[in-house]
N, CA, C and O atoms as CSV, one atom per row, in Angstrom:
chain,resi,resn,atom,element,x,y,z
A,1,UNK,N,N,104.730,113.683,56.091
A,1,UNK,CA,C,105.166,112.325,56.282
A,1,UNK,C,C,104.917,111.945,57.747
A,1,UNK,O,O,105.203,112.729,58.652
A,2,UNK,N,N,104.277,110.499,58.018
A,2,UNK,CA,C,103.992,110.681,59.435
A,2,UNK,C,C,105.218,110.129,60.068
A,2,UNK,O,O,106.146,109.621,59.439
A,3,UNK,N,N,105.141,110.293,61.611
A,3,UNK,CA,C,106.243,110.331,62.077
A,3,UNK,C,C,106.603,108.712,62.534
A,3,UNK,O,O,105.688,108.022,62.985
A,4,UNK,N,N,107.485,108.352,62.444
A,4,UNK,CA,C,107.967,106.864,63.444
A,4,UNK,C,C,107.866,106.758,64.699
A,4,UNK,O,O,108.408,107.555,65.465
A,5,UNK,N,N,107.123,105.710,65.099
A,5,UNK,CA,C,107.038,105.358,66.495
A,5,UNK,C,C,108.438,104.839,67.171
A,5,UNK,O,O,108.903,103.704,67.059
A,6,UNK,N,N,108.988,105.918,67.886
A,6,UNK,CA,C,109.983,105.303,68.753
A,6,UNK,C,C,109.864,103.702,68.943
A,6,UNK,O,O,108.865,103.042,68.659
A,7,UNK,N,N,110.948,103.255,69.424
A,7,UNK,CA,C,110.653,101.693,69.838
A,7,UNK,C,C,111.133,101.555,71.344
A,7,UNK,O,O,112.129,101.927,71.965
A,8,UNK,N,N,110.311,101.055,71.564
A,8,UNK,CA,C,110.388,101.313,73.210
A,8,UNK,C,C,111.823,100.633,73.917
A,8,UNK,O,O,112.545,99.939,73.200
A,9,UNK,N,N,112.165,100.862,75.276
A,9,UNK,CA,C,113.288,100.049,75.222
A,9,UNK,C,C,112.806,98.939,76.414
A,9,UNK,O,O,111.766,99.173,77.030
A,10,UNK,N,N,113.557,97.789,76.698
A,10,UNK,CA,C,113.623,96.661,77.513
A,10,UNK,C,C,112.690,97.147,78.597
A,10,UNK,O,O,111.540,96.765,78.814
A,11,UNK,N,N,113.348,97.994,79.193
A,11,UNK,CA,C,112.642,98.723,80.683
A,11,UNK,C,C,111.289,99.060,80.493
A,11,UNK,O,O,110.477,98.805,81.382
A,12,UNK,N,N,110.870,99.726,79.203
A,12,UNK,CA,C,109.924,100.245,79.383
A,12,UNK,C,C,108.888,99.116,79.119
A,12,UNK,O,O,107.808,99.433,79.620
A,13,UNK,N,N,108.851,97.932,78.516
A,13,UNK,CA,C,108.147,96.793,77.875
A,13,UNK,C,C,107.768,96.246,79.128
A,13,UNK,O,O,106.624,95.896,79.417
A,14,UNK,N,N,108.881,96.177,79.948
A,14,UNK,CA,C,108.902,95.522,81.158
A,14,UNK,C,C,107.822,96.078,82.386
A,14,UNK,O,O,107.057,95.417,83.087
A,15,UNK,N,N,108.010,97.190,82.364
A,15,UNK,CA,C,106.998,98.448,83.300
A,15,UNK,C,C,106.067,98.222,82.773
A,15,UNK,O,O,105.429,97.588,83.613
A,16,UNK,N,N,105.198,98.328,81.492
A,16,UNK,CA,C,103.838,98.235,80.952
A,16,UNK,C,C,103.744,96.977,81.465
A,16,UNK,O,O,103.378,96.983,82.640
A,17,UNK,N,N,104.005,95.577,80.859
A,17,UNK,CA,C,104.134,94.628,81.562
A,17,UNK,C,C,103.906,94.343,83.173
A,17,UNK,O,O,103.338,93.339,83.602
A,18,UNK,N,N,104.294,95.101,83.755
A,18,UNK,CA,C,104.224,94.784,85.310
A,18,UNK,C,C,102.962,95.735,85.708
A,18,UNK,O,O,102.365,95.538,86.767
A,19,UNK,N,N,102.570,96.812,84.780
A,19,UNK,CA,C,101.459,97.485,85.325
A,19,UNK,C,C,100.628,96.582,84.769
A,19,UNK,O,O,100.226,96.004,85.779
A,20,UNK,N,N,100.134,96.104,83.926
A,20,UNK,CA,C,99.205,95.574,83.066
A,20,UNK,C,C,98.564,94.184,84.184
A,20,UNK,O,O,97.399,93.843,84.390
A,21,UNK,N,N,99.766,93.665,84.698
A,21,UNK,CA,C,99.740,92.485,86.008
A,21,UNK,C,C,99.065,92.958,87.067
A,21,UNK,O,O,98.160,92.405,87.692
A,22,UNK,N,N,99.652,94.225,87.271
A,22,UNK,CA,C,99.433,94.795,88.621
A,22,UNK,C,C,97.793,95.178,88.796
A,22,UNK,O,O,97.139,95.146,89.838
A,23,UNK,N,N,97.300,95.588,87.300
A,23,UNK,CA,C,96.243,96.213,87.445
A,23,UNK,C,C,95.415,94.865,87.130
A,23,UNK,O,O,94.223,95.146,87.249
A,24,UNK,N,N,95.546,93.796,86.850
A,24,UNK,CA,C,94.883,92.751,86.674
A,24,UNK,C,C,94.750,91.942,88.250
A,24,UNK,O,O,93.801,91.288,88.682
A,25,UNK,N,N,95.709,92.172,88.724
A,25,UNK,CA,C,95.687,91.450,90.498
A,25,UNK,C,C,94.644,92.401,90.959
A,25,UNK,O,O,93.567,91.814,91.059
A,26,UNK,N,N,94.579,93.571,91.255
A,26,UNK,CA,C,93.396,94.240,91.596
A,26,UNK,C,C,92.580,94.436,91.525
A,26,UNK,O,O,91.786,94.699,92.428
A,27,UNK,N,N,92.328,94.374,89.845
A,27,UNK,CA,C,90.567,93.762,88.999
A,27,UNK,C,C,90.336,92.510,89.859
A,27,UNK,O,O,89.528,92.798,90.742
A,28,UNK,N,N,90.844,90.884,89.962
A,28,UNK,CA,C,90.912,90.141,90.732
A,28,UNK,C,C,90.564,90.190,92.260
A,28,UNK,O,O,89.592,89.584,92.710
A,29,UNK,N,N,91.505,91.031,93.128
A,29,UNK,CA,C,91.197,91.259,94.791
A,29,UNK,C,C,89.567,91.237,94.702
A,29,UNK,O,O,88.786,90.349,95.043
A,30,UNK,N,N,89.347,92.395,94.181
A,30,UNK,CA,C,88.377,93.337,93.942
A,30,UNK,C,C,86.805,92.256,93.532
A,30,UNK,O,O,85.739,92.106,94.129
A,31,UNK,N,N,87.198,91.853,92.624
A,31,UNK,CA,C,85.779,91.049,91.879
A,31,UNK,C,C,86.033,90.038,93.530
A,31,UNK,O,O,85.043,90.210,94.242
A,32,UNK,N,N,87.025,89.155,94.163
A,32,UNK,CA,C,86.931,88.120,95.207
A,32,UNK,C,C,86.000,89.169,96.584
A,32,UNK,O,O,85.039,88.771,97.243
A,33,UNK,N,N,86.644,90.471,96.675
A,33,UNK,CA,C,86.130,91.268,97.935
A,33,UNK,C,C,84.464,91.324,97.628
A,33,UNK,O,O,83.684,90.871,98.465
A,34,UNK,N,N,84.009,91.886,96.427
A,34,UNK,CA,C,82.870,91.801,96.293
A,34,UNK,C,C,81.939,90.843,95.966
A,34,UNK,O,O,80.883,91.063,95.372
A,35,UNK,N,N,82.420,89.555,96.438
A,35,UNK,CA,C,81.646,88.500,96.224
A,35,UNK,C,C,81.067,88.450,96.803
A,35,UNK,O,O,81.521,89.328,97.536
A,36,UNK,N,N,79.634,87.894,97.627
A,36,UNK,CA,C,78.759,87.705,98.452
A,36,UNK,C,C,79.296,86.254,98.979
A,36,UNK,O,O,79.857,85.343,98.371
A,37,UNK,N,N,78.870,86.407,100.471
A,37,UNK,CA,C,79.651,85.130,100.904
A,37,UNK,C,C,78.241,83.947,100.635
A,37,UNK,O,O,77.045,84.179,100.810
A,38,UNK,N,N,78.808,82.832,100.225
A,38,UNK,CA,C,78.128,81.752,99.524
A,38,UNK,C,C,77.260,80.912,100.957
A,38,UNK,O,O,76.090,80.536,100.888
A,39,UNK,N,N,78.099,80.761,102.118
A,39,UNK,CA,C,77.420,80.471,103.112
A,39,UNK,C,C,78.179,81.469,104.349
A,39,UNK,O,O,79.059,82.294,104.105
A,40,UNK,N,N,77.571,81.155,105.812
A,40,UNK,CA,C,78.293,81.410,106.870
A,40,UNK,C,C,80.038,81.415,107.306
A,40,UNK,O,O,80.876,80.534,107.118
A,41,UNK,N,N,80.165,82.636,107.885
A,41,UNK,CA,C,81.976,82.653,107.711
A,41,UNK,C,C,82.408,82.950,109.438
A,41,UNK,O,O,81.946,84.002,109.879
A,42,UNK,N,N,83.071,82.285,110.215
A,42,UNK,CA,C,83.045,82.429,111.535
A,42,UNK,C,C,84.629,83.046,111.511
A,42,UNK,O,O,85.635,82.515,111.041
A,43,UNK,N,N,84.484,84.367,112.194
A,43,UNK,CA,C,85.808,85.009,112.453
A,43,UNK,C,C,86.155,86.075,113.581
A,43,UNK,O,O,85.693,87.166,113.914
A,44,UNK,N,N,86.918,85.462,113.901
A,44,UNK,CA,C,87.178,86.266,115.170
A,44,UNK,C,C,85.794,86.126,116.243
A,44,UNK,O,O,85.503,87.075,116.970
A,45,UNK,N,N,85.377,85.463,116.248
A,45,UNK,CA,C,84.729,84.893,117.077
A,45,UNK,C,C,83.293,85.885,116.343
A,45,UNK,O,O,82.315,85.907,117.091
A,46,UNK,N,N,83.217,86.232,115.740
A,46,UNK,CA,C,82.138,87.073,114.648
A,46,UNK,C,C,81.353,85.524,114.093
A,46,UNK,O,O,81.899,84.421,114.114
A,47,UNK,N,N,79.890,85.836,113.591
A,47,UNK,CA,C,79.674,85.127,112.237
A,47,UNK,C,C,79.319,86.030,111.329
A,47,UNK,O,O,78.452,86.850,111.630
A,48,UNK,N,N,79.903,86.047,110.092
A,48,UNK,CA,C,79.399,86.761,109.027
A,48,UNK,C,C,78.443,86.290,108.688
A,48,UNK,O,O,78.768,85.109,108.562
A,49,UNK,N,N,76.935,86.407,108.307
A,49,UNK,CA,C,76.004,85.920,107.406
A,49,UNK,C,C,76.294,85.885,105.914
A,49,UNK,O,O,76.888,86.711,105.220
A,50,UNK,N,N,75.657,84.576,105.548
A,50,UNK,CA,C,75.643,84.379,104.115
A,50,UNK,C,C,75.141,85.566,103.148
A,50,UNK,O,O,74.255,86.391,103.372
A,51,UNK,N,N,75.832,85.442,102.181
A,51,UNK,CA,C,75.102,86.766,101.592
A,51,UNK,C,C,75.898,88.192,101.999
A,51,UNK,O,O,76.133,88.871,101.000
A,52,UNK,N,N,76.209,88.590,102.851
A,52,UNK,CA,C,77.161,89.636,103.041
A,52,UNK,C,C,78.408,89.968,102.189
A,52,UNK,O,O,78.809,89.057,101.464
A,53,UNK,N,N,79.085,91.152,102.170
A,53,UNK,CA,C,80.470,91.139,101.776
A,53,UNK,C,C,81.232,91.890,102.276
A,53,UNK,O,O,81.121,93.108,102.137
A,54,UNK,N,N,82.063,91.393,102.888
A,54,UNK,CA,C,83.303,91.507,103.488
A,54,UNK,C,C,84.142,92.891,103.463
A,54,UNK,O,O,84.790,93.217,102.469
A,55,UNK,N,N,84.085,93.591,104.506
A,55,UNK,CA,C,84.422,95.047,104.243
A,55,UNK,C,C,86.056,94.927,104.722
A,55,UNK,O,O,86.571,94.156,105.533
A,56,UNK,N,N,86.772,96.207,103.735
A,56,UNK,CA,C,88.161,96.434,103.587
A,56,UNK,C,C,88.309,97.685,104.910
A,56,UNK,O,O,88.072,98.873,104.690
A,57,UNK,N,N,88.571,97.361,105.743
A,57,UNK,CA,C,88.930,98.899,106.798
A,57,UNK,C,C,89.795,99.186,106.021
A,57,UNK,O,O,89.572,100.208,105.371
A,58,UNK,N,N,90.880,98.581,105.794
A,58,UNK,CA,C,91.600,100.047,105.086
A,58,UNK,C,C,91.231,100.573,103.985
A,58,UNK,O,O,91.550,101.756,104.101
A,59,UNK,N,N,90.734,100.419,102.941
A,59,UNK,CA,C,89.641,101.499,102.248
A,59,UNK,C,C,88.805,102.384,102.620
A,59,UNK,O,O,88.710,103.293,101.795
A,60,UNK,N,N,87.958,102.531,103.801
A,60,UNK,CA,C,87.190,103.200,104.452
A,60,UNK,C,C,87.882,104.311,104.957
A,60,UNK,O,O,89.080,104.217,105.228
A,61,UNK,N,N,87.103,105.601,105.149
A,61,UNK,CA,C,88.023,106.568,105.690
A,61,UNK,C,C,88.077,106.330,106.978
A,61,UNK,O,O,87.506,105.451,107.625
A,62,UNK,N,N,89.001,107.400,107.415
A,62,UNK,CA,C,89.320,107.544,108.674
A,62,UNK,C,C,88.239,107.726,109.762
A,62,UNK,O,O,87.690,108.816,109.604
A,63,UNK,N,N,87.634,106.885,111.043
A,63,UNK,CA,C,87.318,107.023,112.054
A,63,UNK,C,C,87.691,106.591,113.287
A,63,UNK,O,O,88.230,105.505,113.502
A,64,UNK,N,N,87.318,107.715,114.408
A,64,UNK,CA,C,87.290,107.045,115.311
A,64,UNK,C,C,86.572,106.105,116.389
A,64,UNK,O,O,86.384,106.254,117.597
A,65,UNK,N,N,86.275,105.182,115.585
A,65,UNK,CA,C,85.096,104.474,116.035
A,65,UNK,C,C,85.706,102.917,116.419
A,65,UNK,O,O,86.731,102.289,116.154
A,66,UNK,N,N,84.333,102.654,117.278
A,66,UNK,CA,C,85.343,100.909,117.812
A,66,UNK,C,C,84.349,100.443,117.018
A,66,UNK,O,O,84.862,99.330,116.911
A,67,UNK,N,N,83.210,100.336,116.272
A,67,UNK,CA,C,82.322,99.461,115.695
A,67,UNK,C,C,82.422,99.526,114.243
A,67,UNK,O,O,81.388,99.526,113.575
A,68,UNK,N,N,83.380,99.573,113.781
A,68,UNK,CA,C,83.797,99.891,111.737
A,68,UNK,C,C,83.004,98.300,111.331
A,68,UNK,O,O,83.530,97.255,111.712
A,69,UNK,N,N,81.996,98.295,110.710
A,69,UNK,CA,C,81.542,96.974,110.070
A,69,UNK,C,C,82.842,95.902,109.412
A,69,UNK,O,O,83.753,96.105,108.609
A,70,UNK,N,N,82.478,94.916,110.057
A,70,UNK,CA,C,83.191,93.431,109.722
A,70,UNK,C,C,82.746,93.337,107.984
A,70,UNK,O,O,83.514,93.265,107.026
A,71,UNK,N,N,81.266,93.366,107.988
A,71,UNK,CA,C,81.284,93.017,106.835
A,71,UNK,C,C,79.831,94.235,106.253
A,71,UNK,O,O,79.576,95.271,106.868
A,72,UNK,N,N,78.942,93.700,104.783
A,72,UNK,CA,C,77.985,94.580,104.529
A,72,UNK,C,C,76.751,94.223,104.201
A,72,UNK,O,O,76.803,93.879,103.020
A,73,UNK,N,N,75.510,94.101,104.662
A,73,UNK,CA,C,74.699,93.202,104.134
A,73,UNK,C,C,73.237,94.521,103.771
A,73,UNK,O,O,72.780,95.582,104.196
A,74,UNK,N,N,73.078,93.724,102.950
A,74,UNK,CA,C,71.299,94.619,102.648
A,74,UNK,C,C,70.584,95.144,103.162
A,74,UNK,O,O,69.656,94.341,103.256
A,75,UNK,N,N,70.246,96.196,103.717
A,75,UNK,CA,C,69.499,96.807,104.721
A,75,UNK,C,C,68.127,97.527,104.036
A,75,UNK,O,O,68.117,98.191,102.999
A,76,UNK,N,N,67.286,97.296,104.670
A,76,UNK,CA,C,66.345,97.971,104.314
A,76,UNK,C,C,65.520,99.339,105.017
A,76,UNK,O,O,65.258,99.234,106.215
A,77,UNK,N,N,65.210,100.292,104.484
A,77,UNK,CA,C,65.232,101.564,105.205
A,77,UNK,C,C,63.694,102.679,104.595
A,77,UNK,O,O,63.765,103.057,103.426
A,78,UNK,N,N,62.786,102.994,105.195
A,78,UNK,CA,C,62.053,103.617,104.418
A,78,UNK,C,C,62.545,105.272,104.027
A,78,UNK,O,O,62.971,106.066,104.866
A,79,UNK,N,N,62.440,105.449,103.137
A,79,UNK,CA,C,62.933,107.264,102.265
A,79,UNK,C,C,62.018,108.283,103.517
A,79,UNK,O,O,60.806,108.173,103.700
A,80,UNK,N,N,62.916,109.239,104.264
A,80,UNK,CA,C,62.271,110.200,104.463
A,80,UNK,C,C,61.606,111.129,103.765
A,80,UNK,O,O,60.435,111.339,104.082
A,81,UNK,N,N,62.086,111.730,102.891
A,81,UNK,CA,C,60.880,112.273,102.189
A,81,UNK,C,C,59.807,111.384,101.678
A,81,UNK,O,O,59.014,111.192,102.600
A,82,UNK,N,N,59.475,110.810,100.687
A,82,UNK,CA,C,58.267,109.912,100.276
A,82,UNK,C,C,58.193,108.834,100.931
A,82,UNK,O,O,57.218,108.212,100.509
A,83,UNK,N,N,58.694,108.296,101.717
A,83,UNK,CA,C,57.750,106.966,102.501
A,83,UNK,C,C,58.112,106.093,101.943
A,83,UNK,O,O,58.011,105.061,102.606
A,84,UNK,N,N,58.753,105.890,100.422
A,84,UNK,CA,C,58.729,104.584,100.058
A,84,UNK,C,C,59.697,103.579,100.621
A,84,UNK,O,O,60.678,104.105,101.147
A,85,UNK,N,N,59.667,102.214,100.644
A,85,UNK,CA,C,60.434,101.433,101.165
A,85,UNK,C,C,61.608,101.200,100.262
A,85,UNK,O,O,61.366,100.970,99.078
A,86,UNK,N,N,62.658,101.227,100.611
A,86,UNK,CA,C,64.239,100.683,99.960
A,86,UNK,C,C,64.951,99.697,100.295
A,86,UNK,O,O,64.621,99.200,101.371
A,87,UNK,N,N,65.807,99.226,99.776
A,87,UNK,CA,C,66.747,98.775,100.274
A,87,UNK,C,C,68.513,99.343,99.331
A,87,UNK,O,O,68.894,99.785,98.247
A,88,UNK,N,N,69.148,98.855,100.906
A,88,UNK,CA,C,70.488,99.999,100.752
A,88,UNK,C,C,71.275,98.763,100.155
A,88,UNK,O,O,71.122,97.965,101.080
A,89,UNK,N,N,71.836,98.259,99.437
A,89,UNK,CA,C,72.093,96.904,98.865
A,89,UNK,C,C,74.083,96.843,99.377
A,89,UNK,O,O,74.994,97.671,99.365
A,90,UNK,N,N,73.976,95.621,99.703
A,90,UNK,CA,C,75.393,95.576,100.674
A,90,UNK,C,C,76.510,96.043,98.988
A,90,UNK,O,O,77.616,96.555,99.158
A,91,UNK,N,N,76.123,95.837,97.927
A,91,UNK,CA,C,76.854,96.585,96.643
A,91,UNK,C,C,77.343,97.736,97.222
A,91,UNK,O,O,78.465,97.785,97.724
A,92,UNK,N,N,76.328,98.967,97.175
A,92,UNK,CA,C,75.965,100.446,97.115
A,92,UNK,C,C,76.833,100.756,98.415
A,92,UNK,O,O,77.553,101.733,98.209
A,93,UNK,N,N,77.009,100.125,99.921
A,93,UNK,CA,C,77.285,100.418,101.005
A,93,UNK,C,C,78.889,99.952,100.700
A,93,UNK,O,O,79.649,100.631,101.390
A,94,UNK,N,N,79.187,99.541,100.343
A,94,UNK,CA,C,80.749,99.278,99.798
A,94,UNK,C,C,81.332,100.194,98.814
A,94,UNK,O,O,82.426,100.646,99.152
A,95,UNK,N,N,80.866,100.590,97.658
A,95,UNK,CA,C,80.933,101.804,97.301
A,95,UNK,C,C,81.154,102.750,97.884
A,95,UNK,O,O,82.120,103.507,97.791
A,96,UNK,N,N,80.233,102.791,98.569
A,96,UNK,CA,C,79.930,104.593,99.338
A,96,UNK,C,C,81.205,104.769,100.550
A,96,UNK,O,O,81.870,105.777,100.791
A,97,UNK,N,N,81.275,103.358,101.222
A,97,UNK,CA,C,81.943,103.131,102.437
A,97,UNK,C,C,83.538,103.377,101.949
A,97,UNK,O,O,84.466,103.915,102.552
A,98,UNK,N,N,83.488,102.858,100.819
A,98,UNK,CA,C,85.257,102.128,100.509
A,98,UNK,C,C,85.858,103.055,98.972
A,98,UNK,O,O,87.012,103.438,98.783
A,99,UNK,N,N,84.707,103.225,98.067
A,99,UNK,CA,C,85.170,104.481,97.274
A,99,UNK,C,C,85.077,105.555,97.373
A,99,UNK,O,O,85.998,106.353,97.198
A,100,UNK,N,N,83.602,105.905,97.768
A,100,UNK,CA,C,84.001,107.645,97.797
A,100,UNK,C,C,84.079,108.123,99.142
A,100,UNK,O,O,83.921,109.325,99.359
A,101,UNK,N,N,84.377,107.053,100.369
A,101,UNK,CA,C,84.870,107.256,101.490
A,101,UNK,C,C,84.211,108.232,102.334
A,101,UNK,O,O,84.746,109.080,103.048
A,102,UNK,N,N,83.076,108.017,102.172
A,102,UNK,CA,C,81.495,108.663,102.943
A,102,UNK,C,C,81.863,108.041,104.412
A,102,UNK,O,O,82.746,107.206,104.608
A,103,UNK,N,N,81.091,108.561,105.306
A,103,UNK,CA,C,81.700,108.306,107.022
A,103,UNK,C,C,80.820,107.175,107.306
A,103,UNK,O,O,79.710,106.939,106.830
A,104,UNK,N,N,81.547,106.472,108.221
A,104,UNK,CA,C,81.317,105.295,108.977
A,104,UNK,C,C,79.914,104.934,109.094
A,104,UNK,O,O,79.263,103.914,108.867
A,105,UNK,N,N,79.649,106.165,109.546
A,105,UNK,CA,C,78.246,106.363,110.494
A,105,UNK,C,C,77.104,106.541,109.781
A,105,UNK,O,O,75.996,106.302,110.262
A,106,UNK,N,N,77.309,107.015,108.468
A,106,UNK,CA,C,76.215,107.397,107.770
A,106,UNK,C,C,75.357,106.268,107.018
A,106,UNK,O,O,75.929,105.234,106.674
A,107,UNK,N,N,74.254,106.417,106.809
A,107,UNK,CA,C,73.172,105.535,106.194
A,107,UNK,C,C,71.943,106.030,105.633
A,107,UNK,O,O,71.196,106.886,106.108
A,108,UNK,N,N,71.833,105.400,104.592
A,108,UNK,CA,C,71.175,105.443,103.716
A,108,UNK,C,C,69.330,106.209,103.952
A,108,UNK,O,O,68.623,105.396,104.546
A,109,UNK,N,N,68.734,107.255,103.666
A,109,UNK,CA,C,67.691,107.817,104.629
A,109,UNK,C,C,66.566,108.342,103.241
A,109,UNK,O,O,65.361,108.588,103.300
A,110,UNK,N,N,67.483,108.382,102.071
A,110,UNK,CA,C,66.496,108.876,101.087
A,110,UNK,C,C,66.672,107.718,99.439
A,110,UNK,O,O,67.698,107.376,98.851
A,111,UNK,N,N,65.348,107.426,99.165
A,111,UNK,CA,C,65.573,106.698,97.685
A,111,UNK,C,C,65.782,107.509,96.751
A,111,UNK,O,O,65.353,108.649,96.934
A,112,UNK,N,N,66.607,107.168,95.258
A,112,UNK,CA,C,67.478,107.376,94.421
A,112,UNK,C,C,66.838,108.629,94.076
A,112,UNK,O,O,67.563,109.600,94.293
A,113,UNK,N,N,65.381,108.968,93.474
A,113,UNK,CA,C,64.694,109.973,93.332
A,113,UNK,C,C,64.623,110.865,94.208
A,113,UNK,O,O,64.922,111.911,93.631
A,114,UNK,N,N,64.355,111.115,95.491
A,114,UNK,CA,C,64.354,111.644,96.156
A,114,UNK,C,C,65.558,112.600,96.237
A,114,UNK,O,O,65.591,113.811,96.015
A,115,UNK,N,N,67.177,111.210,96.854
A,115,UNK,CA,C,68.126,112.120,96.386
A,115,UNK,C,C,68.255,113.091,95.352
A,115,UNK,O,O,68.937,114.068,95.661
A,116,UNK,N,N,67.731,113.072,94.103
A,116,UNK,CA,C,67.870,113.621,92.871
A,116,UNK,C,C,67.680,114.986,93.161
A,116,UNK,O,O,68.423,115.957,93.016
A,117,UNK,N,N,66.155,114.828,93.748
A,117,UNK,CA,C,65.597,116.457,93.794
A,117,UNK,C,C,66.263,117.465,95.469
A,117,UNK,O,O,66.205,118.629,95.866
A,118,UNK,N,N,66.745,116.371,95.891
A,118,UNK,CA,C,67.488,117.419,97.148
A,118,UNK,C,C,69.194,117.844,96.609
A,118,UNK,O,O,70.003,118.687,96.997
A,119,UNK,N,N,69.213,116.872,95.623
A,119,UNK,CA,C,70.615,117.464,95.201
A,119,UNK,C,C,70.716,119.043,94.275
A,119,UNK,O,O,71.511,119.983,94.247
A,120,UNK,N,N,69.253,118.639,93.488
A,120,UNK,CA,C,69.113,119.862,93.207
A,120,UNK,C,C,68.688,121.148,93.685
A,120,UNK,O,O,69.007,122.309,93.426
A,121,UNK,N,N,67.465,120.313,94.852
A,121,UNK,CA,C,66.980,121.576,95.710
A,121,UNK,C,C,68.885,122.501,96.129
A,121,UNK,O,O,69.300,123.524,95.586
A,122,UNK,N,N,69.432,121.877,96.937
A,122,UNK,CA,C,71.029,122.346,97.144
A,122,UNK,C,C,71.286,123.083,96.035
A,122,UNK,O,O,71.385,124.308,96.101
A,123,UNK,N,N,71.391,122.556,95.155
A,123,UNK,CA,C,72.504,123.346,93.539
A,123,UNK,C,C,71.852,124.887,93.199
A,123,UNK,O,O,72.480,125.873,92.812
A,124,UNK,N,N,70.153,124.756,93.511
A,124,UNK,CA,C,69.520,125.962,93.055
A,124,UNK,C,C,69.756,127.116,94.530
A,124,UNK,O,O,69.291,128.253,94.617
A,125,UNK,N,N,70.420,126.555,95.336
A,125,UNK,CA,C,70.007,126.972,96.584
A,125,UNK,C,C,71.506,128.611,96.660
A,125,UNK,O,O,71.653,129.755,97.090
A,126,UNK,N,N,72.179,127.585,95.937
A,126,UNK,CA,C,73.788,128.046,95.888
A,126,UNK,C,C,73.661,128.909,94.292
A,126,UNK,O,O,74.582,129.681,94.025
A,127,UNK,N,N,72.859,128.797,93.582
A,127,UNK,CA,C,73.457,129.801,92.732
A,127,UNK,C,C,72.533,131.230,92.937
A,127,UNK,O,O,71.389,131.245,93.391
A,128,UNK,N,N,73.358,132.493,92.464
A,128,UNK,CA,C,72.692,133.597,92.720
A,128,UNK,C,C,71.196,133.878,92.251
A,128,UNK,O,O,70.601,133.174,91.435
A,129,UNK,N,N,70.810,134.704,92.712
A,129,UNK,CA,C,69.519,134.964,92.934
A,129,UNK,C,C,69.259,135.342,91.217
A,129,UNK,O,O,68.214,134.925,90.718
A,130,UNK,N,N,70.252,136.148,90.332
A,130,UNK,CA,C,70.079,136.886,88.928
A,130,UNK,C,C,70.294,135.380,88.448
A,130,UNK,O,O,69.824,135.372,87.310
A,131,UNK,N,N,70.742,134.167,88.725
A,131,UNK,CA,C,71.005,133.200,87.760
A,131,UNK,C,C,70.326,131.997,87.705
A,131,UNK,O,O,70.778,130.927,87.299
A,132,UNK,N,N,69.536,132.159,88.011
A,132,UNK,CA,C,67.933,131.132,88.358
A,132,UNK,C,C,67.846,130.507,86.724
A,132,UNK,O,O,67.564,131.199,85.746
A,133,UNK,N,N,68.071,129.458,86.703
A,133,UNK,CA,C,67.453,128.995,85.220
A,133,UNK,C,C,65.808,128.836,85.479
A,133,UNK,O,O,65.021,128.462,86.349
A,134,UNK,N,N,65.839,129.431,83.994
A,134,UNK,CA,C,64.049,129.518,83.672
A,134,UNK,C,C,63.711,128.060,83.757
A,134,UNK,O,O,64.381,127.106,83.360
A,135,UNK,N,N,62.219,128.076,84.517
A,135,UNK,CA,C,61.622,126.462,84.417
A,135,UNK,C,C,60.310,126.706,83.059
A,135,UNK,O,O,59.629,125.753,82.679
């Protein structure tokens, strides 16, 4: 016989409720932070360029640096290994900067492929010598 679903009480309706808000204000922040600015934004005696987006210091990890970017715009960079030309897209640099909290300083030096095969060159580098997968 299957079992009955408890029925939740006042409090708890209320808590789902307030998370459900909570996590909807942040979907919100979030989609406004990553907007690209539509025109020129003058701050702090800064101009942001159009097209940029607006970086969160407090998301970013910890440095000690006096130059933490105002904001993030498209950069373009050629791949050290193959030569080809990229661009580091002010998206990807917000990510890197504000989620997985990669350092201040760092920038973008290899395209997506490239990365691929140095991530692996690394992975094969680290496993033992008897555990080489066959190519």
């Amino acid at each position: 016989m299957p079992e009955k679903k408890r029925k939740k009480t006042p409090r708890e309706r209320r808590q789902e409720r307030d998370e459900r808000k909570e996590a909807e204000r942040r979907r919100e922040a979030e989609a406004r932070l990553c907007q690209r600015l539509t025109k020129p934004l003058h701050l702090g005696g800064y101009t942001i360029p159009a097209g940029a987006i607006l970086a969160d210091h407090n998301e970013q990890a910890p440095n000690n640096s006096y130059s933490a970017p105002l904001f993030y715009e498209d950069r373009e960079f050629k791949c050290r290994d193959c030569g080809s030309e990229e661009v580091w897209t002010a998206e990807q640099q917000k990510w890197y900067y504000e989620i997985v909290k990669g350092p201040i300083q760092a920038f973008a030096v290899r395209c997506r492929e490239c990365r691929k095969k140095e991530r692996e060159r690394k992975r094969q580098s680290f496993l033992p010598k008897g555990n080489q997968p066959e190519e």
